[in-house]
C-alpha positions as CSV (number, residue, x, y, z in Angstrom):
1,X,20.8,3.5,8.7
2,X,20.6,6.1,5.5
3,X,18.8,4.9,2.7
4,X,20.1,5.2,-1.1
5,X,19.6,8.5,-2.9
6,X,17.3,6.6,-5.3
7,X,16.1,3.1,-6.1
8,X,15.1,1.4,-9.3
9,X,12.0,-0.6,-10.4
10,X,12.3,-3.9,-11.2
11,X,11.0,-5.1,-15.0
12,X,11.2,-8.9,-15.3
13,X,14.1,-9.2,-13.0
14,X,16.3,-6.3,-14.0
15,X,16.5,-3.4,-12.1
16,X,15.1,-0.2,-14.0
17,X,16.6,2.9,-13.3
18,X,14.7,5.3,-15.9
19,X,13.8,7.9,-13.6
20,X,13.9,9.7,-9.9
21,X,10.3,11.0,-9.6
22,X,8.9,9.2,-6.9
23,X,9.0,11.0,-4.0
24,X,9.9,9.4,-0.8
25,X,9.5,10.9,2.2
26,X,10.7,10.1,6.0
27,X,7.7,10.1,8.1
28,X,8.7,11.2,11.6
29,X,10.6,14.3,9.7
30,X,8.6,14.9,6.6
31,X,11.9,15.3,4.9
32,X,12.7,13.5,1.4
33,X,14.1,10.5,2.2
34,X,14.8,8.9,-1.3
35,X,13.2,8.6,-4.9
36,X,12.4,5.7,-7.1
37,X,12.1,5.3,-10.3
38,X,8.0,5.2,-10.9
39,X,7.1,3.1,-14.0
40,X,4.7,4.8,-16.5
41,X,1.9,2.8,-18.7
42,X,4.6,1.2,-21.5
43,X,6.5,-0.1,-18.9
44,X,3.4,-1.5,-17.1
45,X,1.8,-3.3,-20.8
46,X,6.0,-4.6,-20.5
47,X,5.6,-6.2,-17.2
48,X,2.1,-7.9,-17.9
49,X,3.5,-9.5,-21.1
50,X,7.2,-10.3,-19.4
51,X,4.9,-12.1,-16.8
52,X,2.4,-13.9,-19.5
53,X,5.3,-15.0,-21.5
54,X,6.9,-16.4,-18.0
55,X,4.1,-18.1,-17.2
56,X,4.8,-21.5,-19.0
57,X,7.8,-21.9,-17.2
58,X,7.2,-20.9,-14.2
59,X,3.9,-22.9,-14.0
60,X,6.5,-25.9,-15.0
61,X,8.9,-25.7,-11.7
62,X,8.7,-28.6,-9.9
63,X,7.4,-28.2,-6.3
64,X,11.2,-28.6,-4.6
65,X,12.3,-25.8,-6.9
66,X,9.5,-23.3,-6.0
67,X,10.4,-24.3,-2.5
68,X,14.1,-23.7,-2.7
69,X,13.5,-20.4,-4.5
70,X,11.4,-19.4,-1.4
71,X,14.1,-20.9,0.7
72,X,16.3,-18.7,-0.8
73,X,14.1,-15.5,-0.5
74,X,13.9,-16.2,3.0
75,X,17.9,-16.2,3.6
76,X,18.3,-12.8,1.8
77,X,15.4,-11.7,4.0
78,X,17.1,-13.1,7.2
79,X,20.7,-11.7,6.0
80,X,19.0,-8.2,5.1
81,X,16.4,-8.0,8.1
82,X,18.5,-4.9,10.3
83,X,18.2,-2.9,7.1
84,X,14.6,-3.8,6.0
85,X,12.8,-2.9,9.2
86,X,15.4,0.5,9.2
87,X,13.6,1.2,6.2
88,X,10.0,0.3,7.1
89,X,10.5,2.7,10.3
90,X,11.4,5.5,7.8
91,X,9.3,5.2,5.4
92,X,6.1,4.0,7.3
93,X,6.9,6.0,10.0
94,X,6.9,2.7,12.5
95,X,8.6,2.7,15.5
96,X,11.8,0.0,15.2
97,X,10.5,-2.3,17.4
98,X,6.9,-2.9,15.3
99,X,9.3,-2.5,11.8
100,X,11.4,-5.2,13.1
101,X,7.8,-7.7,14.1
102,X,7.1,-7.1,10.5
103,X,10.2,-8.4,8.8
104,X,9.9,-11.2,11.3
105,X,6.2,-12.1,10.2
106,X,6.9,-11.9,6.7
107,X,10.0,-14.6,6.9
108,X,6.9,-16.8,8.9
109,X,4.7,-15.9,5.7
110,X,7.9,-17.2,3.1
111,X,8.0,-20.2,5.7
112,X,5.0,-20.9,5.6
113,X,4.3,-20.8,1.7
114,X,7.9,-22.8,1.4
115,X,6.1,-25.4,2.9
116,X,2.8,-25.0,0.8
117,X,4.2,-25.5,-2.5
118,X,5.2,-29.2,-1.5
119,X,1.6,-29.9,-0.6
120,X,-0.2,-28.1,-4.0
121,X,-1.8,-31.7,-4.9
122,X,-5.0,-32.7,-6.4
123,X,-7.6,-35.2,-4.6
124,X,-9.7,-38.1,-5.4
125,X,-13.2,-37.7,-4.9
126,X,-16.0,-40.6,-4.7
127,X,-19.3,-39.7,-6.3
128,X,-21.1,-42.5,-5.4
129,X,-23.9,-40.3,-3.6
130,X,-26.8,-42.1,-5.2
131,X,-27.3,-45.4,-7.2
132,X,-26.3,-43.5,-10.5
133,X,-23.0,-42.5,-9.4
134,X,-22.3,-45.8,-7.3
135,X,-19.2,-46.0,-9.3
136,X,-18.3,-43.0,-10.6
137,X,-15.2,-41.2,-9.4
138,X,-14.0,-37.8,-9.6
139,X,-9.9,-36.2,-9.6
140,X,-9.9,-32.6,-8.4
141,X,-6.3,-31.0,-10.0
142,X,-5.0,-27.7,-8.9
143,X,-2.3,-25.3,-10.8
144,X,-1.8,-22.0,-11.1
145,X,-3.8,-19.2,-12.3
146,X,-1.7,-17.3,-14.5
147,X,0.2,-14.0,-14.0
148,X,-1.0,-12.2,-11.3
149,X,-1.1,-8.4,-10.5
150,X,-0.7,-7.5,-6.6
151,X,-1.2,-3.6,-5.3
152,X,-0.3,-3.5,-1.7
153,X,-0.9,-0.4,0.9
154,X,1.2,1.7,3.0
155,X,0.4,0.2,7.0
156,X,2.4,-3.0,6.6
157,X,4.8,-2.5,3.1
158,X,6.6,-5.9,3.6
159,X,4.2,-8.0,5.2
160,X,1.4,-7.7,2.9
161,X,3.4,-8.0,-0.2
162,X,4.8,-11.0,1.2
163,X,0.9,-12.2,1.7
164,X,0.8,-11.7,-2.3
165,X,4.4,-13.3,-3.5
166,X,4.8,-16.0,-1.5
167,X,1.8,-17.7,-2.3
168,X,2.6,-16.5,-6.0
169,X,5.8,-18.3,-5.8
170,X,4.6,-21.5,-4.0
171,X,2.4,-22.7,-6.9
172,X,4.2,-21.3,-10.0
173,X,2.6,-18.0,-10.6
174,X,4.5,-15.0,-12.0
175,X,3.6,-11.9,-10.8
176,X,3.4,-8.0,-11.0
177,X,3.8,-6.1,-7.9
178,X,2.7,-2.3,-7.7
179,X,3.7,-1.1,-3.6
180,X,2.4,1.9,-1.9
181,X,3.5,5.0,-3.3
182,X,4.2,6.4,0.3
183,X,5.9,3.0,1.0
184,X,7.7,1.7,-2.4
185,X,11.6,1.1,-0.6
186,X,11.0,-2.4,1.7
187,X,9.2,-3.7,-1.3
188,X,11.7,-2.6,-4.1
189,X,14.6,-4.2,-1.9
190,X,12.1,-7.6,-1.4
């Protein structure tokens, strides 16, 4: 499978195509195997406020919204799995049979965090631990964080960004993703 000549970054959903100059090479031949567009520091002070003034609403989704956008993550990954691991063995330099374990453990990971974001609740807690508290009562509440900002390595590309987004997605959390710079293809195309 030949990869693209290039491949853009992605600003707040859109696909950036402002440059080429990230150079991407095959690792079993050492030859270029694409470029991607590399953002500089304006486009990096973009995506931190695109995600801050995202975060309202994506802190808002209910819980079977998150899950059905991780749902749907998990289809594209399924219908786009052949070519994922074909890139993971060029770029990471993994044989096909290790590239094609790591697309399969990242679908597990979106699974898994599908799941999650229907059991993000809070809990009651009784304080009654001495004759003070006898009837005092406590609500623990969990919600997101806030915009996040993920940098992943080279040795597993999709798998370990997956271990940053889906989590992200499953309680409402928008995010900024900087891959490897030897491995920036499998998550560009996640």
């Amino acid at each position: 499978m030949r990869l693209q000549e290039q491949y853009p970054y992605y600003l707040a959903g859109t696909a950036v195509q402002a440059n080429a100059d990230l150079v991407v090479t095959a690792k079993y031949t050492g030859d270029l195997a694409t470029r991607a567009a590399l953002a500089d520091a304006a486009t990096i002070d973009r995506a931190i406020a695109a995600a801050t003034e995202s975060f309202d609403e994506m802190r808002r989704l209910p819980a079977y919204r998150r899950q059905s956008i991780i749902e749907q993550i998990i289809g594209r990954i399924r219908e786009r799995q052949d070519e994922l691991a074909h890139v993971v063995c060029a770029e990471a330099g993994k044989p096909i049979r290790d590239a094609r374990a790591e697309v399969a453990r990242m679908i597990d990971t979106f699974r898994v965090a599908a799941g999650e974001s229907l059991q993000i609740k809070g809990e009651y807690l009784s304080l009654d631990i001495g004759e003070r508290s006898a009837h005092v009562e406590g609500i623990c509440r969990r919600f997101p964080i806030g915009p996040c900002g993920f940098i992943t390595p080279f040795n597993f590309p999709l798998n370990l960004a997956a271990h940053k987004i889906a989590p992200a997605l499953a309680v409402g959390c928008p995010f900024i993703l900087k891959p490897a710079s030897a491995t920036p293809i499998s998550a560009l195309i996640l």
